[in-house]
C-alpha positions as CSV (number, residue, x, y, z in Angstrom):
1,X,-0.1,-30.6,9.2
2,X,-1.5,-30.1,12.4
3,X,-2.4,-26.8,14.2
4,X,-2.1,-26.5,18.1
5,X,-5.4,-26.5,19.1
6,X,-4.9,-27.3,22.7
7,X,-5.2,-24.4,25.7
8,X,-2.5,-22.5,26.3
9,X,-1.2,-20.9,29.5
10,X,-1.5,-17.4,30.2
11,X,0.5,-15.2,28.3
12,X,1.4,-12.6,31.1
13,X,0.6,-9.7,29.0
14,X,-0.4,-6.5,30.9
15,X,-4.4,-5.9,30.5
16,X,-4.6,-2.3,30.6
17,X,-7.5,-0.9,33.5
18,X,-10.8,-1.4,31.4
19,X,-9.5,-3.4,28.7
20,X,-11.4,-6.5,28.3
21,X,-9.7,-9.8,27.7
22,X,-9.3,-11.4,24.4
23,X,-12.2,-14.2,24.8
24,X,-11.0,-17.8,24.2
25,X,-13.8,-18.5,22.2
26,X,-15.7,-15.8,20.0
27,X,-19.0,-15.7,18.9
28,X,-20.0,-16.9,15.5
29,X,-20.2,-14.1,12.5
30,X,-23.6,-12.2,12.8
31,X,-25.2,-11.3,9.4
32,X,-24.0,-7.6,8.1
33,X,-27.6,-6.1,8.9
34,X,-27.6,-2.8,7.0
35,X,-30.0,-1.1,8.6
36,X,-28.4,-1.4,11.9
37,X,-25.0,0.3,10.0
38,X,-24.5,3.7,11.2
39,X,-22.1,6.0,9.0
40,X,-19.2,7.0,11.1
41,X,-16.4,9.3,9.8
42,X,-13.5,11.7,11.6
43,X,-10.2,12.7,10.0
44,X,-7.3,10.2,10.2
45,X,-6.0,12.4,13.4
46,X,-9.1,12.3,14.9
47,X,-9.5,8.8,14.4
48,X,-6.1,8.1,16.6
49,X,-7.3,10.4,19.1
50,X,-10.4,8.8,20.1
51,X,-8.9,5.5,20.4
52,X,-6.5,7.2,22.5
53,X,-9.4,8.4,24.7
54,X,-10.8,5.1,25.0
55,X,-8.0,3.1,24.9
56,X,-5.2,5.1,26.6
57,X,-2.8,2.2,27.9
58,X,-3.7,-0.4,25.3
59,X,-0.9,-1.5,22.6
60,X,-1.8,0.7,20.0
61,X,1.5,-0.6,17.6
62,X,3.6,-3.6,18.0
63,X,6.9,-3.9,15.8
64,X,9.5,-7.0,16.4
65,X,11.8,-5.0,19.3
66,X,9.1,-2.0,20.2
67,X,5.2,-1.5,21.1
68,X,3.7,1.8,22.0
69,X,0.6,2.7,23.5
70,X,-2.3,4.4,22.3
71,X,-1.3,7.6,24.7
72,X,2.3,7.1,24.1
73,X,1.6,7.0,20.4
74,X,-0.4,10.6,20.6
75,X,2.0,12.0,22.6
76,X,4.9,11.2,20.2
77,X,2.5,12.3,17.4
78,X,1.7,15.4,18.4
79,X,5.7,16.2,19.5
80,X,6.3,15.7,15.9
81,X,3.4,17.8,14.5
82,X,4.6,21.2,16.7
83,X,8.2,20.6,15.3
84,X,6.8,19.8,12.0
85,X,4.4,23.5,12.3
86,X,7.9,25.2,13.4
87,X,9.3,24.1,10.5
88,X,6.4,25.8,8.7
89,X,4.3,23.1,7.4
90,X,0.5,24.6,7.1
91,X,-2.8,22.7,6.7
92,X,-2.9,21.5,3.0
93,X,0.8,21.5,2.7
94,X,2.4,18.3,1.2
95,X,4.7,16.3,3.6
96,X,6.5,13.6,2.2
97,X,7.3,10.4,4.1
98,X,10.2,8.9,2.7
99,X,10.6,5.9,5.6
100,X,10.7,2.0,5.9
101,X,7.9,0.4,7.8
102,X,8.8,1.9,11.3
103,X,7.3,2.9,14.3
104,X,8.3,6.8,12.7
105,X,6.4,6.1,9.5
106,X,3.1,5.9,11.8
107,X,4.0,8.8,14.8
108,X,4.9,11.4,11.2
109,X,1.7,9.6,9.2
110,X,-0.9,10.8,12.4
111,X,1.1,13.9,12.5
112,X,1.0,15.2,9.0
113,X,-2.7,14.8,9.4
114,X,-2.8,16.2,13.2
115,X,-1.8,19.4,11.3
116,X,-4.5,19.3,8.4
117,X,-1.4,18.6,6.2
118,X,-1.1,15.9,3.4
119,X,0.8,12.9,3.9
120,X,2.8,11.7,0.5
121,X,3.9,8.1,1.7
122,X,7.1,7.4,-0.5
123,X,7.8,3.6,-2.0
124,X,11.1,3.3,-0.1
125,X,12.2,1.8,-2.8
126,X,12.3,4.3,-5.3
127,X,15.6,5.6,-6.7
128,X,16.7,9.2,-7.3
129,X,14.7,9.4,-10.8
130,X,11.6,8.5,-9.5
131,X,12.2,10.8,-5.8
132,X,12.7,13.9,-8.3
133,X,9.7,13.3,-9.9
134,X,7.9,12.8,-6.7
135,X,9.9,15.9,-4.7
136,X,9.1,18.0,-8.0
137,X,5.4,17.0,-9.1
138,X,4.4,16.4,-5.7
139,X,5.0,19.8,-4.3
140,X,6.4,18.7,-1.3
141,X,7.6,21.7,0.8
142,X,9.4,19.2,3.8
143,X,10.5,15.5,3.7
144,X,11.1,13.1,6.7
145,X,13.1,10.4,6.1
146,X,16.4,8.6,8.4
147,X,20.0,7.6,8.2
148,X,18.8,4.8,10.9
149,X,18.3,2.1,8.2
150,X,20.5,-0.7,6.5
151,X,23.1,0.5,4.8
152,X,21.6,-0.6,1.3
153,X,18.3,1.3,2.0
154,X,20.4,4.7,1.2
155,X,18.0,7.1,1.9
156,X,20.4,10.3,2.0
157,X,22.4,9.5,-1.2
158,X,19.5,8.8,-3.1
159,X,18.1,11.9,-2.4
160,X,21.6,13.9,-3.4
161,X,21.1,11.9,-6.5
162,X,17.9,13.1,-7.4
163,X,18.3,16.9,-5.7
164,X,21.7,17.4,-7.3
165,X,21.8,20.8,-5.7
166,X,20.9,19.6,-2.3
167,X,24.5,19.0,-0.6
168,X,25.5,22.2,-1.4
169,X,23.0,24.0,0.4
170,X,23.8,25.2,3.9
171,X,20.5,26.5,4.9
172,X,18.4,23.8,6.1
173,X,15.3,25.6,7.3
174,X,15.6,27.3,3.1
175,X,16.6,25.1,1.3
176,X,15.7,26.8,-1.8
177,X,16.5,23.9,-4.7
178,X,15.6,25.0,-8.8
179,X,14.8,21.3,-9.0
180,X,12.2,21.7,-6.8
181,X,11.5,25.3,-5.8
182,X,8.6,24.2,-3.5
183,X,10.5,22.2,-1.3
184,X,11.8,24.1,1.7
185,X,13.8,21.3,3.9
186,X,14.5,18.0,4.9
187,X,13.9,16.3,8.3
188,X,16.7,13.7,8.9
189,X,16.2,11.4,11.9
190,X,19.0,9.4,13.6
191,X,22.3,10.2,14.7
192,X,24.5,10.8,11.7
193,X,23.8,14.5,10.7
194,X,24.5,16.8,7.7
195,X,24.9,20.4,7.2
196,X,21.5,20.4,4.3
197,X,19.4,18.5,6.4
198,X,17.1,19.3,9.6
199,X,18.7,17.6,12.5
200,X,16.3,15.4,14.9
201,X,18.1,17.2,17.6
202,X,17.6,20.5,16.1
203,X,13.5,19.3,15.2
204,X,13.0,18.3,19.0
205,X,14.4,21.7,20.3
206,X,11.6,23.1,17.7
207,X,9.2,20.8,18.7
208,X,9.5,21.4,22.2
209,X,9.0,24.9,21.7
210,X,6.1,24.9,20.0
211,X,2.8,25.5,21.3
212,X,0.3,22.4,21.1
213,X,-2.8,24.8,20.6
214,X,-1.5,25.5,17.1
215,X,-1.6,22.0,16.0
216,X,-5.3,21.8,17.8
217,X,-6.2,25.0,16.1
218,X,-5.0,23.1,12.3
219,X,-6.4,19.8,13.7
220,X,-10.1,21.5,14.4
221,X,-10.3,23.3,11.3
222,X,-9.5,20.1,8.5
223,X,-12.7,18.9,6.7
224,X,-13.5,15.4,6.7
225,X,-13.3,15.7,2.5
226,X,-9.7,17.5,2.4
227,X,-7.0,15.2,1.0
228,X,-5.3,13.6,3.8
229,X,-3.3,11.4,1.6
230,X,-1.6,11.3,-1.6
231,X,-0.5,8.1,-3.1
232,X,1.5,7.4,-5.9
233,X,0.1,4.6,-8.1
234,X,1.5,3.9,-11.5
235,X,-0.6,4.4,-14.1
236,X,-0.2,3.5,-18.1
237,X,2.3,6.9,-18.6
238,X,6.2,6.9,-17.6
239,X,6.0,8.4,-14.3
240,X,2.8,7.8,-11.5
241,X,0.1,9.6,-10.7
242,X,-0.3,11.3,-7.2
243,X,-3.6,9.7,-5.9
244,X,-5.6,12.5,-3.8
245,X,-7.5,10.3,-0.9
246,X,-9.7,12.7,1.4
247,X,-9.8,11.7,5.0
248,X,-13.7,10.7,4.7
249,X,-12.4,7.7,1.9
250,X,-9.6,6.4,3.6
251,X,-11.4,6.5,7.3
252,X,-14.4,5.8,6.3
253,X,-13.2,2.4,4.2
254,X,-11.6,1.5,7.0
255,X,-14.1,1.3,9.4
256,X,-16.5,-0.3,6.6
257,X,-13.6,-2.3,6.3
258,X,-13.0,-3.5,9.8
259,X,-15.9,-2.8,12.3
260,X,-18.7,-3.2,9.7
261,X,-17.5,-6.3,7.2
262,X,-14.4,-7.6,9.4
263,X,-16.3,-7.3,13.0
264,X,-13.4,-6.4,14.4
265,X,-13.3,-5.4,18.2
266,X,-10.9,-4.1,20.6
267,X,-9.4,-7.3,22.1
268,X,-8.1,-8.4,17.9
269,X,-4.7,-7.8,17.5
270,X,-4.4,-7.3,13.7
271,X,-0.8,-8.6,11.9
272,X,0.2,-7.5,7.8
273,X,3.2,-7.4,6.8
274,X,2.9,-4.9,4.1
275,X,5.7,-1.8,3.7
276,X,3.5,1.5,5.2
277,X,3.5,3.3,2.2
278,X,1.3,1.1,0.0
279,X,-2.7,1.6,0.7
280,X,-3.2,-1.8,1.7
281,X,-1.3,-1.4,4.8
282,X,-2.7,2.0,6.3
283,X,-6.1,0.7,5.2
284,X,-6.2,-2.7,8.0
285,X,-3.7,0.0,10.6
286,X,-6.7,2.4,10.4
287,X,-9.3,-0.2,10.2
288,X,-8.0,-1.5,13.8
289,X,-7.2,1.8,15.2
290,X,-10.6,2.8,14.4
291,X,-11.8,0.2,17.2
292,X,-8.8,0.3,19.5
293,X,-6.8,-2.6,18.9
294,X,-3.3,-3.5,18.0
295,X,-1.7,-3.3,14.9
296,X,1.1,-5.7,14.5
297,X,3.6,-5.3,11.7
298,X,7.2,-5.3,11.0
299,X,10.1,-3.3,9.5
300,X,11.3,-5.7,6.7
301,X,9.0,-9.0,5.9
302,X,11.1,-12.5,7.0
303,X,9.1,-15.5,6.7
304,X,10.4,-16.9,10.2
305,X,10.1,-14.2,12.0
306,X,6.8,-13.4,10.8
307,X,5.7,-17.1,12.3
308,X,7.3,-15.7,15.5
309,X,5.2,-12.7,15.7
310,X,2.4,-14.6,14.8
311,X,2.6,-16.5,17.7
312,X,3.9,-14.5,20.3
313,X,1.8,-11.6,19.7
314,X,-1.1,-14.0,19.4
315,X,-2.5,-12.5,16.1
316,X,-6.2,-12.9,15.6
317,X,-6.5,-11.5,12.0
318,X,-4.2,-11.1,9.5
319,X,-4.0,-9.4,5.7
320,X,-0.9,-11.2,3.8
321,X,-3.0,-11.4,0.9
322,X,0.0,-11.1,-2.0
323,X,1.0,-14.8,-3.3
324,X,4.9,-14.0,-2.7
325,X,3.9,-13.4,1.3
326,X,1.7,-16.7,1.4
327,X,4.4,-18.9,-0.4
328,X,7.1,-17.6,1.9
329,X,5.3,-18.5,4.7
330,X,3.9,-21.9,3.9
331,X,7.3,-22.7,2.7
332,X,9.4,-21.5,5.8
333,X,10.4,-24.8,8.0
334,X,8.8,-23.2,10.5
335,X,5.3,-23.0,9.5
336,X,4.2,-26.6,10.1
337,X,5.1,-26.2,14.2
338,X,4.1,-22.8,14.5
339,X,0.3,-22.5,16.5
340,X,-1.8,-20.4,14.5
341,X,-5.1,-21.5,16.3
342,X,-5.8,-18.0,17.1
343,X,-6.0,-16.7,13.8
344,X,-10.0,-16.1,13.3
345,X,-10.4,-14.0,9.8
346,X,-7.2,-14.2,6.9
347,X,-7.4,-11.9,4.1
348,X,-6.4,-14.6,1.9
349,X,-8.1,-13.5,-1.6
350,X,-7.4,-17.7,-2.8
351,X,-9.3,-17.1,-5.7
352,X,-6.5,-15.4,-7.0
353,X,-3.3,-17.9,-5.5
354,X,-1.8,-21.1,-6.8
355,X,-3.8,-24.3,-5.5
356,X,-0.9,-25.1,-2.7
357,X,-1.0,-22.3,-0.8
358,X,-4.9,-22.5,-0.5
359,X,-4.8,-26.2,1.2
360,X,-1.4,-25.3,3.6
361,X,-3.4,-22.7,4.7
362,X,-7.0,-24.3,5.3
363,X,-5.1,-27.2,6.9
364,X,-3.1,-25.1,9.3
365,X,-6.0,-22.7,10.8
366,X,-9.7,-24.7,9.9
367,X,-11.0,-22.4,12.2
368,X,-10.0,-19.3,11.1
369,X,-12.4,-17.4,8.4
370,X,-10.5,-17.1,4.7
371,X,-12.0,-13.9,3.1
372,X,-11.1,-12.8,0.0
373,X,-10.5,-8.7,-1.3
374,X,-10.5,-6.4,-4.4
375,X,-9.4,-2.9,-4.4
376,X,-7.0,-0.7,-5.3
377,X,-5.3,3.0,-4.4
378,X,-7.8,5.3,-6.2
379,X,-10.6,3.7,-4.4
380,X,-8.6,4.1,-0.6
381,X,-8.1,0.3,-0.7
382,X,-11.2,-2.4,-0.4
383,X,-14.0,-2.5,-2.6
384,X,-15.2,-5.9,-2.7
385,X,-14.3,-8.1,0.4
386,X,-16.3,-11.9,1.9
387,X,-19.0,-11.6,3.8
388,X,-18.1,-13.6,6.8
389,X,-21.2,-15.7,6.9
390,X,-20.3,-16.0,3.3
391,X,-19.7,-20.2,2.4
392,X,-16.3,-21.2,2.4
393,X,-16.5,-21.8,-1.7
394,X,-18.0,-17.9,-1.8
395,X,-14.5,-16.7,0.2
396,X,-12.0,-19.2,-1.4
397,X,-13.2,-18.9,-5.3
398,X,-14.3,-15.2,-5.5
399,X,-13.4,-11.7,-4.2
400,X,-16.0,-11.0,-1.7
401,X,-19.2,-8.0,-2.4
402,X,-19.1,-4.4,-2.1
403,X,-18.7,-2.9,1.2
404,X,-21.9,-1.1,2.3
405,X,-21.8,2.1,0.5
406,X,-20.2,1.8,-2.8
407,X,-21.4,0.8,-5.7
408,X,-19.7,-1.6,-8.3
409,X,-20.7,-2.0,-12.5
410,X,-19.7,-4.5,-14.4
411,X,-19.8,-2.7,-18.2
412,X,-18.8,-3.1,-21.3
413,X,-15.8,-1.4,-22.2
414,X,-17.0,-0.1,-25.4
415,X,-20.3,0.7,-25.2
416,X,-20.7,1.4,-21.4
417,X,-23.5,-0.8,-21.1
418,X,-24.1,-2.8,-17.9
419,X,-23.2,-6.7,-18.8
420,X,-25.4,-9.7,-17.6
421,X,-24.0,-12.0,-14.7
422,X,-20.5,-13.4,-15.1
423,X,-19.8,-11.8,-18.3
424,X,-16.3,-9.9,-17.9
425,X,-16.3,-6.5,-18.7
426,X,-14.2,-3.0,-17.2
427,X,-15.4,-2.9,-13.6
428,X,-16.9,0.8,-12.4
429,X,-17.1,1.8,-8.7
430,X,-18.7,5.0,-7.3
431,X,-19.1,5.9,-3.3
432,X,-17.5,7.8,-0.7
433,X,-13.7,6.1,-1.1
434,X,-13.3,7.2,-4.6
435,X,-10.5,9.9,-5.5
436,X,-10.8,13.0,-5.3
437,X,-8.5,13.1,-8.4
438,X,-5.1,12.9,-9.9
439,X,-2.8,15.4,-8.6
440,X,-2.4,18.5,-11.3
441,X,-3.8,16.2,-14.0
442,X,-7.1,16.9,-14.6
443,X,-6.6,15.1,-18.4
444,X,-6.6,11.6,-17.0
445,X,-8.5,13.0,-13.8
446,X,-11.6,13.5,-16.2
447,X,-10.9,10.1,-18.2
448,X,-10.8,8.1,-14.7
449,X,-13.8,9.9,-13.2
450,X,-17.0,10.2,-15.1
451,X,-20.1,12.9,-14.9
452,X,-22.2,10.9,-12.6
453,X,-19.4,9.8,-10.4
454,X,-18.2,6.7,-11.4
455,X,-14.4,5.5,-11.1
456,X,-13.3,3.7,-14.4
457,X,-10.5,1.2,-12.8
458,X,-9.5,0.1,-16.0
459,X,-9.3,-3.6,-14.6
460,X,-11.9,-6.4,-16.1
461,X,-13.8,-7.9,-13.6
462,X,-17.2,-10.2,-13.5
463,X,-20.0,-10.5,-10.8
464,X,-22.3,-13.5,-9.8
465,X,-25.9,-13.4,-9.3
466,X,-25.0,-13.2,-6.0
467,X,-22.8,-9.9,-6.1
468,X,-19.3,-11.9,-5.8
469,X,-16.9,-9.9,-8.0
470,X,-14.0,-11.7,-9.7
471,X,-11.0,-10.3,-11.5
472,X,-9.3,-11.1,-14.6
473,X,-6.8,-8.4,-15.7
474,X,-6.3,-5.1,-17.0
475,X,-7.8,-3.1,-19.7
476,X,-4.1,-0.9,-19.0
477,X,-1.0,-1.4,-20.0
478,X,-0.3,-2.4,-16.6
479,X,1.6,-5.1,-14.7
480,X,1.3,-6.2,-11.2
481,X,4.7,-7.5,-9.7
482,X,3.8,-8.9,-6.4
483,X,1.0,-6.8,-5.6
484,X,3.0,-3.8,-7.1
485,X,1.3,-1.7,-10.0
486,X,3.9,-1.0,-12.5
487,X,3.4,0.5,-15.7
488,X,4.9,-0.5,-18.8
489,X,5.7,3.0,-20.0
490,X,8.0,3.9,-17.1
491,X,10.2,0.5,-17.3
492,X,10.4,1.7,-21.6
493,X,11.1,5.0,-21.0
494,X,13.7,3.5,-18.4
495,X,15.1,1.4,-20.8
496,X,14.8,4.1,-23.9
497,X,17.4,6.5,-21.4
498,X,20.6,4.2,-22.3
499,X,22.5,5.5,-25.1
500,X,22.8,2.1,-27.2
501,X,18.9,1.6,-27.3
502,X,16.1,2.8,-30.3
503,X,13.2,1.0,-29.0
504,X,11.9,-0.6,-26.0
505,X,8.6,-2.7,-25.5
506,X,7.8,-4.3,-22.0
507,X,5.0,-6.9,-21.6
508,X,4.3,-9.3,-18.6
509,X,4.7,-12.7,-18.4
510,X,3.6,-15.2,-15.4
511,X,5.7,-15.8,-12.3
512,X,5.3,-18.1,-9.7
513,X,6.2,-16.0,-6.8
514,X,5.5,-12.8,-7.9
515,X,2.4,-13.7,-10.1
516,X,3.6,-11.2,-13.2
517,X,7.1,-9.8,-14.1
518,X,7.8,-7.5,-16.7
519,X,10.0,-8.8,-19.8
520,X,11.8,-6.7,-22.1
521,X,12.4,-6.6,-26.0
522,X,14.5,-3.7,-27.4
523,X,16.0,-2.5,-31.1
524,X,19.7,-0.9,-31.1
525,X,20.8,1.5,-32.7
526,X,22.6,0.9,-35.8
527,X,25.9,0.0,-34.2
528,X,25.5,-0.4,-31.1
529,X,25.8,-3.0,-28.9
530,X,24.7,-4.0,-25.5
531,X,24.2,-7.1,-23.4
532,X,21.2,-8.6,-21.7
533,X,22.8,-8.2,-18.4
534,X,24.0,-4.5,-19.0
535,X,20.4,-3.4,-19.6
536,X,19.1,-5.1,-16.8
537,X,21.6,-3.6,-14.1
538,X,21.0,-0.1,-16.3
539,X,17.5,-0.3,-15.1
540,X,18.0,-1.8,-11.2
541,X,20.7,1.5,-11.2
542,X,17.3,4.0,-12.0
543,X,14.4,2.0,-10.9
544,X,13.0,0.1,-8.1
545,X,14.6,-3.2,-8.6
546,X,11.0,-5.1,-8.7
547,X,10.2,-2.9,-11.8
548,X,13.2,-3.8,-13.5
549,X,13.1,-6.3,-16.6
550,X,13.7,-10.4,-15.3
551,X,14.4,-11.0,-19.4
552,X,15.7,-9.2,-22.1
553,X,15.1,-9.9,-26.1
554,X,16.8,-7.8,-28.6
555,X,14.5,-7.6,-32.1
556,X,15.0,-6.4,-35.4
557,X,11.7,-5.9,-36.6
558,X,8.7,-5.7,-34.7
559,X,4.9,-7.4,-35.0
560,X,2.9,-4.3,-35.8
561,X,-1.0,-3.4,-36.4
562,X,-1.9,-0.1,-38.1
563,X,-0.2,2.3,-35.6
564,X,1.1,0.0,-32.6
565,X,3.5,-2.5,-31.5
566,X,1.3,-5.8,-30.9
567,X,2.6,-6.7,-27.7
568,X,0.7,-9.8,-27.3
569,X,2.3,-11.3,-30.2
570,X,5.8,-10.4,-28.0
571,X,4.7,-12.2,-25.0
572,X,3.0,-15.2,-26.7
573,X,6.7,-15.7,-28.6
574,X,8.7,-15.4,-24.8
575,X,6.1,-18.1,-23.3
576,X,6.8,-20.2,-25.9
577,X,10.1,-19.9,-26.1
578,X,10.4,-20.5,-22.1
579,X,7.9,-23.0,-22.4
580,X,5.4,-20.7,-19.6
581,X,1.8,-21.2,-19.2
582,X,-0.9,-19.0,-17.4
583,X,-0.7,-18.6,-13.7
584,X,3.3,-19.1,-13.9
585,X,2.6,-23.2,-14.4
């Protein structure tokens, strides 16, 4: 394949007054020099407000059919954080987001924080038993979510499913539910209105009538280490843990991220593709907000119109990172005429893809810089990423060092002790992006987090003589479905809820496009029947559909140790029988 490496013509785009002009030509990586670093940290309002100050006409966010400006993007921001303070949100309060990728999700993200509030950024694909666990455990006291989606997306009715007193209420501003008492209303944006929900008429006639000072008042008096975010992330139990982030991790990895590692500048014009609500998405849109540039992203990910934006919007770094984005580009018919030769930095992580994607890539931008990236939710996204003067074997076989700051253990899971180079053992990281905790679980709070500090990921991990972290799996009974953490437990407990099964036992076997999917065995009940196919729809009809079982076996007896099923034995019997290998070959 061959990338279009020839000059272009101007684009036309408006320069805003003091904007500089994206160069043709950059200038080669500089060494990361630590002691020319300088620790900068704000909140994750603040951090939108001085761009905004620097930056006022510049494209702050660019979907497919909508940009906005940094001052357009504050002003809509701050609209929504009166209306949101009429409706009585307070600093600390939880405010959930329940919202595709959208140009809302950002303006309600900056203006939960704008109010010293905590954002709760809902998987939009959660059904009604995981939004009453979230509602409930999260203590969310208002929720913003919209009727201005597809039709499949169902945000209302999967709410009435899991707030089975909510359409009955007739008191929007008090909404007073027993299923969750803390929860006092709903926001509903679009057109189509009901009686139990907050109009976005009725929310703009608030907003308009509240007083900005009173969001400035909220905004000056947050601390840089209260929780600005709380993320759910599956963890080894039925239901996920809420993830506390303060504002100094997530804004503070971000710039580490971006200015520091990623030499980012004002004239890059960052694209992912990621849904909004996962960390690795408001990680790179703080990372370029925090030096002015745009953010380019879209509502739902397509392949060929990802190329499009690519080249349109003239992308200059970009973060599609998870092997079933990569493949559905490389694939699209698209990709091999599409001019990528602006791309400069990838977050690629090719250590971890199939062989194929890796060359399609190299061959169709050789001049852009292929880093590669470990992290995860409880450590507000990066820990490891390339150095960009790193060699091209450094960025395309491992996962990059620790950004300047943290500190990263390989040890042994047993014993604690620190483990020689390239020996794999449970990888430890300690800094300023760690969690502050799990959410009113101060058991596995104390488990993750120990005396002196130290995050215990439960993932197993090696590191070069040079620093280069690798990973290799899970110490958890974890799967990862297309960069998705999903946790064994919940998909059993899932499975466990229908009346015809005794037993359930999930393990993960390889995929080719979404690296890991979760396989089911189950035990009936004496005399009961069910089929493959009904178990699998039981669990798309509760679950997010990714989460949901690809396979079904139904056993008899199970391989057991002393106490526990041994699940290993399971999956080494469903590889064989599908005649699978490691890495989905």
């Amino acid at each position: 394949m061959k990338s279009k490496l020839t000059k272009k013509k101007a684009s036309g785009r408006k320069v805003a007054a003091g904007a500089p002009r994206r160069d043709k030509k950059r200038a080669a990586p500089m060494p990361e020099l630590l002691e020319s670093l300088r620790i900068s940290v704000t909140t994750i309002g603040d951090l939108l407000l001085t761009a905004a100050d620097k930056y006022p006409d510049s494209d702050a966010l660019i979907f497919e059919r909508r940009k906005l400006s940094y001052r357009a993007l504050v002003e809509r921001s701050m609209h929504h954080a009166r209306g949101l303070q009429a409706l009585g949100v307070k600093p600390r309060d939880h405010v959930g987001i329940l919202l595709p990728s959208s140009v809302d999700f950002v303006e309600f993200l900056f203006a939960i924080a704008l109010c010293g509030a905590v954002a709760v950024p809902i998987n939009a694909r959660y059904r009604p038993h995981e939004l009453a666990y979230v509602v409930e455990n999260g203590d969310l006291v208002t929720i913003v979510t919209t009727t201005e989606v597809p039709d499949q997306v169902g945000f209302v009715e999967r709410l009435f499913g899991a707030l089975p007193q909510l359409e009955s209420r007739r008191d929007p501003l008090r909404l007073a539910l027993p299923e969750a008492p803390k929860l006092r209303n709903i926001l509903l944006l679009g057109k189509q209105g009901r009686p139990c929900f907050v109009s976005q008429k009725a929310f703009d006639g608030l907003a308009k009538a509240a007083p900005a000072d009173a969001v400035h008042r909220a905004r000056l008096g947050t601390r840089v280490r209260d929780v600005g975010l709380m993320l759910y992330t599956s963890g080894t139990t039925a239901n996920p843990k809420g993830c506390l982030i303060s504002h100094e991790a997530i804004v503070r990895n971000s710039a580490a991220l971006g200015r520091h590692r990623y030499q980012l500048r004002h004239d890059d014009r960052f694209w992912s593709p990621l849904p909004l609500f996962h960390i690795a998405a408001i990680l790179p849109l703080l990372a370029t907000f925090d030096v002015g540039g745009a953010y380019l992203t879209m509502g739902h990910f397509d392949a060929g119109k990802a190329l499009k934006m690519l080249e349109k919007e003239e992308a200059t770094a970009t973060y599609p990172c998870f092997v079933a984005i990569m493949s559905d580009l490389i694939y699209h018919p698209d990709f091999k005429k599409t001019d990528l030769s602006r791309i400069r930095l990838m977050n690629s992580s090719f250590a971890m893809q199939p062989p194929g994607i890796k060359d399609a890539m190299l061959k169709a931008m050789p001049n852009a810089i292929q880093v590669g990236t470990f992290g995860m939710t409880e450590t507000a996204g990066t820990v490891t990423t390339s150095m960009l003067t790193d060699s091209l074997e450094q960025r395309v076989t491992g996962l990059g060092k620790a950004l300047p700051g943290l500190e990263v253990r390989i040890v042994d899971p047993e014993s604690g002790k620190d483990l020689a180079p390239s020996q794999r053992g449970e990888v430890l990281v300690r800094g300023y992006c760690t969690l502050e905790g799990y959410f009113k679980d101060p058991q596995k709070t104390a488990h993750a987090l120990d005396a002196e500090g130290w995050y215990h990921t439960g993932d197993i991990g090696s590191m070069d003589a040079d620093g280069v972290m690798m990973f290799h799996g899970r110490t958890k009974d974890m799967l990862k479905v297309g960069g998705e953490n999903v946790a064994a437990a919940e998909i059993e407990a899932c499975l466990q809820r229908h009346p015809a099964v005794k037993l359930a036992q999930v393990v993960g076997i390889p995929d080719p496009r979404y690296v890991e999917v979760p396989a089911a065995f189950v035990e009936l009940k004496p005399g009961q029947q069910v089929s493959e196919a009904e178990l699998i729809a039981h669990c798309r009809a509760e679950i997010a559909g990714f989460k949901a079982p690809r396979q079904v076996r139904f056993v008899q007896e199970w391989p057991l140790s002393t106490s526990k099923v041994q699940k290993y034995k399971l999956r080494d019997q469903l590889m064989r029988e599908l005649n699978l290998q490691p890495g989905g070959k």
